[in-house]
C-alpha positions as CSV (number, residue, x, y, z in Angstrom):
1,X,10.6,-27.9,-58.8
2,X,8.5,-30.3,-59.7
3,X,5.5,-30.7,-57.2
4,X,3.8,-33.2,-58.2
5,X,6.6,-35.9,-59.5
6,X,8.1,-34.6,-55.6
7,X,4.8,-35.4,-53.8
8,X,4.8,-38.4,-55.7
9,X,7.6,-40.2,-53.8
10,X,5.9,-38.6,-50.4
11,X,3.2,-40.7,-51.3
12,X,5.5,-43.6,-52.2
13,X,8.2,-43.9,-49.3
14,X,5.0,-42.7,-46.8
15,X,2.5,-45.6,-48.1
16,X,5.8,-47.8,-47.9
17,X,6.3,-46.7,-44.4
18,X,2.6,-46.1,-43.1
19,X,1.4,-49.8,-44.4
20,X,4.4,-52.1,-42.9
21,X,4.7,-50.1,-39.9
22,X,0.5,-50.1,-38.9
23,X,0.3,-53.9,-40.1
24,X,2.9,-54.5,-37.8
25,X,1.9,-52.4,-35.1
26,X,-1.7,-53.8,-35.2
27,X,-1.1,-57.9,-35.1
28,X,1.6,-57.3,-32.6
29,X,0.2,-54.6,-30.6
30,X,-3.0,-54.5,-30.6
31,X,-5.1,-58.1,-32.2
32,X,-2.1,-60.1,-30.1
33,X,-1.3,-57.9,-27.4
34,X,-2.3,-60.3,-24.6
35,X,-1.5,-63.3,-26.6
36,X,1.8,-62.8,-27.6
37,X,2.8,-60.3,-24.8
38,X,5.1,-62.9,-22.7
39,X,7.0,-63.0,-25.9
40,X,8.0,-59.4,-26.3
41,X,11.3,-58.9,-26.3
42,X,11.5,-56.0,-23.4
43,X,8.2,-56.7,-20.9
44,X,6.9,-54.0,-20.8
45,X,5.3,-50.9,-23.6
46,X,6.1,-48.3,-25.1
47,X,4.0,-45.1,-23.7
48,X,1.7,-42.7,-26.2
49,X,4.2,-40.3,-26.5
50,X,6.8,-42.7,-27.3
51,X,4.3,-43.6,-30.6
52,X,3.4,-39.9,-31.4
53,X,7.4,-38.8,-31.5
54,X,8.0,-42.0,-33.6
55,X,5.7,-41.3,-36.0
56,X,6.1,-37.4,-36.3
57,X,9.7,-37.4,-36.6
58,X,9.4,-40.7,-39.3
59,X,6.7,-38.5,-41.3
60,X,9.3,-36.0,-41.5
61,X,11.4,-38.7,-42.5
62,X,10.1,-39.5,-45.1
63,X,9.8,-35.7,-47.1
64,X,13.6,-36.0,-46.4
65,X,14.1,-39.4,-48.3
66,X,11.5,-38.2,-51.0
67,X,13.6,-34.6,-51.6
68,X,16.7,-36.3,-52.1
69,X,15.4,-39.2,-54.4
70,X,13.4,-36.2,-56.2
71,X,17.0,-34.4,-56.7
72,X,18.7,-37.7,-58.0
73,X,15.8,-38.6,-60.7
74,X,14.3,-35.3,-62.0
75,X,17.1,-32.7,-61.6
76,X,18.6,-32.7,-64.8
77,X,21.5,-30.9,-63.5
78,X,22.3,-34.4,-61.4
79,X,20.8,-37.4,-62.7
80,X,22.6,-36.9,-66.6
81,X,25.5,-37.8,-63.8
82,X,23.8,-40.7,-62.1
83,X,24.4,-44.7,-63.2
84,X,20.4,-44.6,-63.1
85,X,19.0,-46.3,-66.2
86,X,15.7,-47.4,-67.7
87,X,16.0,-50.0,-70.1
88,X,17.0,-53.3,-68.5
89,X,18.2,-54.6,-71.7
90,X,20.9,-52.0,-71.7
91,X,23.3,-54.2,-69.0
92,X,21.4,-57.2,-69.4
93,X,19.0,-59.8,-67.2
94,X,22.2,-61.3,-64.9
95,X,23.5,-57.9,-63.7
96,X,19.9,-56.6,-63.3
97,X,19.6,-59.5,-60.4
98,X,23.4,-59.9,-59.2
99,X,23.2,-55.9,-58.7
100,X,20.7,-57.3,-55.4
101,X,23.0,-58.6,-53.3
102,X,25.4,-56.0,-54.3
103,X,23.1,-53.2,-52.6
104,X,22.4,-55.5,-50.2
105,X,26.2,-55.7,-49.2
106,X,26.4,-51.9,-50.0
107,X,23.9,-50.7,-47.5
108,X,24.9,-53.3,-44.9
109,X,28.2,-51.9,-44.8
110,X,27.3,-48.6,-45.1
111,X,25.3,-48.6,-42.0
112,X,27.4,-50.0,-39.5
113,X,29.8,-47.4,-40.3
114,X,27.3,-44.8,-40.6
115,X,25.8,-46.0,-37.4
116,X,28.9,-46.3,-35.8
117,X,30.0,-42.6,-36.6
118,X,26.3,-41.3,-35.2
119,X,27.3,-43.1,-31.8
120,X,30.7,-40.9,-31.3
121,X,29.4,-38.5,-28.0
122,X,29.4,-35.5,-29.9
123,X,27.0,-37.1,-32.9
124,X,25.5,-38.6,-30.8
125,X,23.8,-35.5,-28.8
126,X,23.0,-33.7,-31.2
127,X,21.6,-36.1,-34.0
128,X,20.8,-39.9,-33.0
129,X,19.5,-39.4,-29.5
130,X,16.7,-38.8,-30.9
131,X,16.6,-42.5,-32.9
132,X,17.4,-43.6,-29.4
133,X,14.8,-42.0,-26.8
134,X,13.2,-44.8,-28.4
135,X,14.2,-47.3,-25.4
136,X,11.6,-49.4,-26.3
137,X,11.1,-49.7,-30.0
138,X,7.6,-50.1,-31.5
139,X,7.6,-50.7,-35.1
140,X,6.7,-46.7,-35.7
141,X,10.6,-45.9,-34.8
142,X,11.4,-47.7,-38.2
143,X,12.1,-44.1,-39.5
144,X,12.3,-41.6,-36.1
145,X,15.3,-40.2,-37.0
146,X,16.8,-36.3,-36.8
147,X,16.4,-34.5,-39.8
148,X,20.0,-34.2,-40.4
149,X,20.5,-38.3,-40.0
150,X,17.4,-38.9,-42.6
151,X,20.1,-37.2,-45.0
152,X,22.6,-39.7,-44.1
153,X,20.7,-42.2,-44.0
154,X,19.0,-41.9,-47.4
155,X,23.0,-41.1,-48.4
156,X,22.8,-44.9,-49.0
157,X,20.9,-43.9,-52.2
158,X,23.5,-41.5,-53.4
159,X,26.2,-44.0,-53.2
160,X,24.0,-46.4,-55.0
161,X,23.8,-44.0,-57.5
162,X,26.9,-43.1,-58.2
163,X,28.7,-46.2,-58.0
164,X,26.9,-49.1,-60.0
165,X,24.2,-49.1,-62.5
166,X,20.6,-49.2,-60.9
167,X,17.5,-49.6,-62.4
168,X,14.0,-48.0,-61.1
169,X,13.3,-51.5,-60.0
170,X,16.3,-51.8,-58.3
171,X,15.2,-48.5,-56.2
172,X,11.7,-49.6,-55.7
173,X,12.4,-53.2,-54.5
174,X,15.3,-53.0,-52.5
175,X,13.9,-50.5,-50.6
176,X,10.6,-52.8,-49.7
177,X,12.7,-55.3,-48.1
178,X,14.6,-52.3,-46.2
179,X,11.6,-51.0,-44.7
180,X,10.3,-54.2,-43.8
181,X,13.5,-55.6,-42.2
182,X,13.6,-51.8,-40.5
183,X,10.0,-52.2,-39.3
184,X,11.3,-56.3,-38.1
185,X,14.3,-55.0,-36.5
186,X,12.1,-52.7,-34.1
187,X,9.1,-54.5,-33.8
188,X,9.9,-55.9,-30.3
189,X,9.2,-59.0,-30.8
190,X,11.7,-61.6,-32.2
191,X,10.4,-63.5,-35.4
192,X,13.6,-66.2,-35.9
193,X,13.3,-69.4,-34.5
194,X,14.8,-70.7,-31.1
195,X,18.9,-71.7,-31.6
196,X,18.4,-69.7,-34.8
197,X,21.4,-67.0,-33.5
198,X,23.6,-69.9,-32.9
199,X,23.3,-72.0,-36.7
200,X,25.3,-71.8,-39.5
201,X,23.8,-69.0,-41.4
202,X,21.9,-67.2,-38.3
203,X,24.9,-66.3,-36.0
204,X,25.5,-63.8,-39.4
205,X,21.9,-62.3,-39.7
206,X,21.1,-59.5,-37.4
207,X,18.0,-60.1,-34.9
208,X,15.3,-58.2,-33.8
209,X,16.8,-59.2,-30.2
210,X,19.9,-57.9,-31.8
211,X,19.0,-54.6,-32.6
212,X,16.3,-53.8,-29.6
213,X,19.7,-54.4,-26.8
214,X,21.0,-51.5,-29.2
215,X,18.0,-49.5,-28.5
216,X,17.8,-50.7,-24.7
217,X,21.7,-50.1,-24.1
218,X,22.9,-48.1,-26.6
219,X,26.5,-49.9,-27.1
220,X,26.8,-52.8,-29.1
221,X,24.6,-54.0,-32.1
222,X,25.4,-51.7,-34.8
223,X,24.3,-54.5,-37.9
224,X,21.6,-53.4,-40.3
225,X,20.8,-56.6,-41.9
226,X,24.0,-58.6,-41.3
227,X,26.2,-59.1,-38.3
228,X,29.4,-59.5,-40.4
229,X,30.7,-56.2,-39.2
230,X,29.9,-56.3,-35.4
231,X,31.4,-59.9,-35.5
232,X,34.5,-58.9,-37.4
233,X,34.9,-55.2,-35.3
234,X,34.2,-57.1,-31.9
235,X,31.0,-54.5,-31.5
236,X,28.6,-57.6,-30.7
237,X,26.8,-58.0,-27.3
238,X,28.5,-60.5,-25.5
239,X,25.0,-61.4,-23.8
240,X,23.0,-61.5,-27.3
241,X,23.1,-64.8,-27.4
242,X,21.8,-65.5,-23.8
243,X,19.0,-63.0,-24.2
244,X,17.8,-64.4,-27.8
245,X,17.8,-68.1,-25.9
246,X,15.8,-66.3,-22.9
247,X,13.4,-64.6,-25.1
248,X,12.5,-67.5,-27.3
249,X,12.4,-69.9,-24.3
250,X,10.0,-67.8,-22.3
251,X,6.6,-69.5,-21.4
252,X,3.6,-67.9,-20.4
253,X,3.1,-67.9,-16.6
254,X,0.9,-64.9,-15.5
255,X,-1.3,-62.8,-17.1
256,X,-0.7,-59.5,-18.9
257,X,-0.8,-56.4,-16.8
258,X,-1.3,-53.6,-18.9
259,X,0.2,-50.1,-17.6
């Protein structure tokens, strides 16, 4: 093995994860804490320990995701076996930005079902609890997962892999916007416009509301980027759209007690 090329991504996915999640954490948190507060989705914070589990499971995390991406690119028992190519010439400038929305699709779907399986009682327990003690998501729960669900979550990668030809590029892009929207989706604050859940394209885009009910209730909610699949498999909240109009209609009325 490879140390160095494996620490490499460690650095990668980490500085990826560390970066969004402390900007984040810091404007919302901390610079606009009294500000902003009336805004925040659930009123009230997170405690220490809640940050310090969120971060120490994500850290582990992320040596998951950075083993398996090590496996897929520099074993050469695998990756002569992978659609992973170099050249972008080799399939061409249209596929080499049509293949985004593909992944995009790909992972979306992915999810919900993945999401869906870790939320059976017996998963549940003994794997995605620990995604969920985070009641009250701060942006650091972006990657708290159990070790064995960082595997399936980073399975996304696999499938990518062995499914459709994917550039480096492809890799180290689409997975920018995934931690961001990841880092969005718990940030506890919602970021969309009022009556954005209700147009056109916004009653199909999954919330930050969206996803903190999931985190506050545990049933319901199980989009990644996309609420095709909740919509379609009647998994939606039947109050997310009352608590989006509540959040985003809120005004500041008293001042921030801080506990």
């Amino acid at each position: 093995m490879d140390f160095s090329r494996y620490f490499f991504f460690v650095e990668l996915i980490g500085l990826r994860y560390l970066v969004s999640a402390a900007i984040a954490f810091f404007i919302f948190y901390v610079l606009m804490k009294r500000g902003w507060w009336y805004k925040k989705i659930q009123q009230k914070w997170p405690k220490n320990k809640d940050y310090v589990r969120e971060i120490g499971f994500s850290i582990l995390t992320v040596f998951i995701f950075a083993l398996v991406s090590y496996l897929l690119l520099f074993n050469n028992s695998i990756r002569p076996h992978t659609t992973f190519y170099t050249d972008i010439h080799q399939y061409g400038w249209f596929y080499f930005y049509a293949a985004f929305p593909i992944m995009f699709f790909m992972h979306d779907a992915y999810f919900y079902w993945m999401h869906r399986l870790m939320h059976h009682p017996k998963v549940f327990r003994l794997i995605h609890l620990i995604h969920h003690k985070s009641i009250n998501p701060s942006p650091w729960a972006a990657y708290a997962f159990h070790p064995l669900e960082a595997f399936v979550e980073v399975g996304i990668v696999v499938v990518f892999l062995f499914t459709i030809p994917i550039h480096k590029l492809h890799l180290a892009m689409f997975f920018v916007f995934m931690i961001l929207y990841n880092v969005y989706g718990h940030l506890g604050w919602e970021l969309y416009p009022k009556g954005f859940n209700k147009s056109r394209i916004g009653r199909w885009v999954n919330t930050s509301v969206n996803h903190n009910q999931h985190h506050q209730h545990f049933k319901g909610n199980y989009g990644l980027y996309t609420l095709i699949w909740d919509r379609w498999m009647g998994t939606i909240r039947e109050d997310y759209d009352n608590k989006f109009e509540e959040v985003k209609t809120r005004k500041k009325e008293k001042e921030l007690v801080v506990t």
